[in-house]
C-alpha positions as CSV (number, residue, x, y, z in Angstrom):
1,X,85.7,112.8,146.6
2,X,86.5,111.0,143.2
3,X,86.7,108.0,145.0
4,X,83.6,108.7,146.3
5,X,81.7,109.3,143.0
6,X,83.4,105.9,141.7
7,X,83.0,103.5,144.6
8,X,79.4,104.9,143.9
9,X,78.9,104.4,140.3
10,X,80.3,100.4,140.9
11,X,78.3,99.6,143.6
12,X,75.4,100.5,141.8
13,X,76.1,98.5,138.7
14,X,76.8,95.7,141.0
15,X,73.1,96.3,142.4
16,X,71.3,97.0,139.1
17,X,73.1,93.1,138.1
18,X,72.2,91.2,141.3
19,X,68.7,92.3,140.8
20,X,67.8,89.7,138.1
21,X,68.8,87.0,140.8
22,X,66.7,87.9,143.2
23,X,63.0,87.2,143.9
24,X,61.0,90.7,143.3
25,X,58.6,90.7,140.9
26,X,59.3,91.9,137.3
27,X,57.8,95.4,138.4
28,X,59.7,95.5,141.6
29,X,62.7,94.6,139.5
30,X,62.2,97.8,137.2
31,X,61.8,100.1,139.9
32,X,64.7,99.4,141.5
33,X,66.6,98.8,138.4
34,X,65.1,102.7,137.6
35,X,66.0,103.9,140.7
36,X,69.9,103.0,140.8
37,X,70.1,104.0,137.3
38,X,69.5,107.5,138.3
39,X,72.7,106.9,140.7
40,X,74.6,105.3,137.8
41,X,74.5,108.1,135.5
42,X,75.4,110.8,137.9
43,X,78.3,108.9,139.2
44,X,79.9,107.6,136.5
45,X,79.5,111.1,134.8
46,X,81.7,112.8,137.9
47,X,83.7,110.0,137.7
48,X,85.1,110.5,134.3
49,X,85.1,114.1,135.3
50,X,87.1,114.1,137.7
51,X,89.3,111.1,136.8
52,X,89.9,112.2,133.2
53,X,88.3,115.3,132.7
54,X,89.6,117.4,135.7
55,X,92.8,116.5,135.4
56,X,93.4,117.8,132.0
57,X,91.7,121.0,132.0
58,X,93.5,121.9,135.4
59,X,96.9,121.7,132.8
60,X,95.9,123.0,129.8
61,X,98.2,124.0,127.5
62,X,100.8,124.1,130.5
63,X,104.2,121.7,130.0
64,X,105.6,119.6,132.4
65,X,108.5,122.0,133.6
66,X,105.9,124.7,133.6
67,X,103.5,122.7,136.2
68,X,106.1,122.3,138.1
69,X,107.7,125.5,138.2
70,X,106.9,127.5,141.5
71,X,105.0,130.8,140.7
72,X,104.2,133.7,143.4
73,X,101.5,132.8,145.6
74,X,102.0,129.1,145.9
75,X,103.6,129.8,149.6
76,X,99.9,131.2,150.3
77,X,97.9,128.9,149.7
78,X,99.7,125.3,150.5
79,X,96.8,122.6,150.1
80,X,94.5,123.8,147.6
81,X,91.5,122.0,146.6
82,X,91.8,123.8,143.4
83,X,95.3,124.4,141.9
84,X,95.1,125.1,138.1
85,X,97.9,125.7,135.4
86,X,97.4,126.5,132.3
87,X,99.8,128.3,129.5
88,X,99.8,128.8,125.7
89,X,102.1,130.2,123.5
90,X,101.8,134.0,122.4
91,X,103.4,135.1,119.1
92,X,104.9,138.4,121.0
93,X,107.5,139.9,123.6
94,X,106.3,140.0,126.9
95,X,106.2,143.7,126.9
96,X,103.2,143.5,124.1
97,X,101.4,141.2,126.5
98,X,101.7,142.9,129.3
99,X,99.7,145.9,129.4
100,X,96.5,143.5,128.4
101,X,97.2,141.5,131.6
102,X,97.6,144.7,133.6
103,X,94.2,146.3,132.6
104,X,92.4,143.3,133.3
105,X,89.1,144.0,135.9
106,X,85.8,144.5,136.3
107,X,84.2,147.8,135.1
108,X,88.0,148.0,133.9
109,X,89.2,146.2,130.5
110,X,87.3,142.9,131.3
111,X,88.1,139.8,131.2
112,X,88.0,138.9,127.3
113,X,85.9,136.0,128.0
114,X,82.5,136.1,127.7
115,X,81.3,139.4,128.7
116,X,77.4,138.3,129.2
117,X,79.1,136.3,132.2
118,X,81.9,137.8,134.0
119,X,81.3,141.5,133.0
120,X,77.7,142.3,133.2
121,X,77.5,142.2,129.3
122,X,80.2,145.5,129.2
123,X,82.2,144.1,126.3
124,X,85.7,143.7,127.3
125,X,88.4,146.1,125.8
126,X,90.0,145.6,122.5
127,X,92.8,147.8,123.0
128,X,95.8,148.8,125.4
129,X,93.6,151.5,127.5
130,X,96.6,153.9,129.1
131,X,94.9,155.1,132.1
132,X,94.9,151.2,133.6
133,X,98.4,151.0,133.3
134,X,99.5,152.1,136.3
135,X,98.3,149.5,138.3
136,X,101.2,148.8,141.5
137,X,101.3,146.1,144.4
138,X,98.6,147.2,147.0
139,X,96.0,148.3,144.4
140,X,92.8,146.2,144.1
141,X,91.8,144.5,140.8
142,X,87.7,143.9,141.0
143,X,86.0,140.6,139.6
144,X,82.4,141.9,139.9
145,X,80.6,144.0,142.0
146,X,81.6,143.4,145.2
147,X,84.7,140.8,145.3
148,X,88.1,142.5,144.5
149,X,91.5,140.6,144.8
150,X,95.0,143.0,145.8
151,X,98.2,142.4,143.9
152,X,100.5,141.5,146.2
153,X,103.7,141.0,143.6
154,X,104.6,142.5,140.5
155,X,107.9,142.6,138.0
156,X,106.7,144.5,135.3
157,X,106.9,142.1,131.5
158,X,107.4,139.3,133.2
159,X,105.3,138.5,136.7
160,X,102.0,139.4,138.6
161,X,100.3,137.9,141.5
162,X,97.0,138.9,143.5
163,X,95.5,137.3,146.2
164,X,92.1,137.6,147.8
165,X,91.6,139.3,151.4
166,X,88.7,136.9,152.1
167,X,89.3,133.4,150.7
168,X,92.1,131.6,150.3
169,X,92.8,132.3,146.5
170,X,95.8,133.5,144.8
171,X,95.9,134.3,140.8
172,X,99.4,134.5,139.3
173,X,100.9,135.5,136.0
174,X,104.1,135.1,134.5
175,X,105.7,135.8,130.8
176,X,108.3,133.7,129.9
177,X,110.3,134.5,126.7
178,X,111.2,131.3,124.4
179,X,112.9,134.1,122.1
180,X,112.2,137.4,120.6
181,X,109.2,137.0,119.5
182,X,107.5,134.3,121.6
183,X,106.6,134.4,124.7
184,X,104.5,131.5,127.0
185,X,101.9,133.0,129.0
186,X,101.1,131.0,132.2
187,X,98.1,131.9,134.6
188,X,97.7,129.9,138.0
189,X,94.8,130.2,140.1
190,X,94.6,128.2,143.8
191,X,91.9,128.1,146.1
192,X,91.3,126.3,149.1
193,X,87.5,125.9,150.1
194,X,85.4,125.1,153.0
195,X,81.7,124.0,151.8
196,X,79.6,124.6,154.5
197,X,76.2,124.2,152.7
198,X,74.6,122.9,150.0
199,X,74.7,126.7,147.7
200,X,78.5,126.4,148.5
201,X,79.3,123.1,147.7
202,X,77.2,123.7,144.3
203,X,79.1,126.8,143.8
204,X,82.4,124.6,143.9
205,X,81.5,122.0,141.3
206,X,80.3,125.1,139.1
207,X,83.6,127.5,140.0
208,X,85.7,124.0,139.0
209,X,83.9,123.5,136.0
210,X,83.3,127.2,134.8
211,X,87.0,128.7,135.5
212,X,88.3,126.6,132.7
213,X,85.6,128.0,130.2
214,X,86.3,131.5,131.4
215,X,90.2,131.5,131.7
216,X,90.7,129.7,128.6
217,X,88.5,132.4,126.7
218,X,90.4,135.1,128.6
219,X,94.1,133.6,127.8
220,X,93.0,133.6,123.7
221,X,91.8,136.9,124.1
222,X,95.2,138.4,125.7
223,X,97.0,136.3,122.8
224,X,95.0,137.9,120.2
225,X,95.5,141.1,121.3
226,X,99.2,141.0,121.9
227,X,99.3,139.0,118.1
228,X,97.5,141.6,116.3
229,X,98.8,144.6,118.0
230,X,95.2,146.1,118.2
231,X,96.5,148.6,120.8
232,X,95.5,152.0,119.3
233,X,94.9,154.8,121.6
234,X,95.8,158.0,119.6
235,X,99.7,157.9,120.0
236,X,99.5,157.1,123.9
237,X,102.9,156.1,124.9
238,X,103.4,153.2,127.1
239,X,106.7,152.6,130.1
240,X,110.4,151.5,128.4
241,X,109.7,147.8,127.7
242,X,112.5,145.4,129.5
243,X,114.6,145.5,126.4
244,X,115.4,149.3,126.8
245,X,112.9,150.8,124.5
246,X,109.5,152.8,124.5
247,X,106.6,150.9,123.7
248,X,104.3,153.2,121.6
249,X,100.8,152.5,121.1
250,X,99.9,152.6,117.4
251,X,96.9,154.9,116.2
């Protein structure tokens, strides 16, 4: 498809310079000279999208070793159109991440993104909310009203994947401590799609576009919480952590 948009763009320069050799009239001349402009613009845009743009936001944040580690889920879906890594770098354990990644879902804790978008204005949760921690493999997380992905792995602290039971879509999590009080959090999202109309091949361009908005939003909002331990909940207590102790919730 980037091809596409290029092979495109330089065609139509070519055209828009052969013009003044040619024997239109200066208004003729204009017109066309209007007309490829408006598939100029439009190409070279996507082209530096999806030749510059694209590429980068797919790995933000995310190191080399890190894009190429394997992560739950990539066994599902094996060609995606859409495979994005991204990771930063959270000053925490794992087990103070955790629980913000676990409560994540519509009409649940949100998304911490922007709620006016993904979660019907609800604002997302700024705390550790103890009744959403029990999620297990075979629950179902929603996204919005009707779409729902199912978490098909979990290791508590340090791994999470769900997958969709209609598309071909997996989301996967993973915590990986750098030392006792770091940890990089890395989110992958593939998707395979099949356009088979205009509404779905604009929902594409806009999902391609949008997720990196949203998830980038989402991944600074799990870092801030897990950085600024705003996790009070009245003394709720929390599961022993992988290093052996309780995690309480501070009030």
């Amino acid at each position: 498809m980037k091809f596409a948009f290029l092979f495109s763009c330089i065609a139509a320069i070519v055209c828009y310079c052969v013009i003044g050799l040619t024997g239109f009239g200066k208004a003729e001349k204009n017109a066309l000279r209007a007309s490829l402009a408006f598939i100029i613009v439009p190409s070279a845009v996507l082209s530096l999208y999806f030749f510059w743009l694209r590429p980068w936001q797919l790995s933000w944040g995310a190191t080399e070793e890190e894009l190429n580690r394997p992560m739950p889920g990539d066994e599902i879906v094996k060609e995606p159109a859409f495979d994005a890594t991204r990771g930063l770098t959270v000053k925490a354990p794992p087990e103070y991440i955790w629980p913000w990644i676990v409560q994540i879902g519509f009409k649940r804790a949100g998304f911490y993104s922007y709620d006016w978008i993904d979660h019907r204005g609800i604002p997302s949760a700024e705390r550790i909310l103890p009744e959403l921690q029990t999620l297990q493999v075979g629950d179902e997380v929603p996204l919005s009203e009707s779409g729902y992905v199912v978490v098909r792995t979990m290791e508590p602290n340090r791994s999470m994947m769900w997958e969709s039971p209609d598309y071909e879509f997996t989301w996967a999590w993973g915590l990986y401590e750098l030392d006792s009080e770091h940890t990089r959090l890395v989110t992958r999202l593939r998707a395979r799609f099949y356009p088979t109309s205009f509404g779905a091949a604009v929902f594409i361009v806009v999902f391609d576009i949008g997720d990196f908005i949203m998830m980038r939003k989402c991944m600074l909002g799990i870092k801030r919480g897990a950085e600024t331990g705003t996790t009070a909940s009245f003394g709720a207590t929390l599961p022993i952590s992988s290093r052996g102790t309780r995690m309480r919730l501070a009030p």
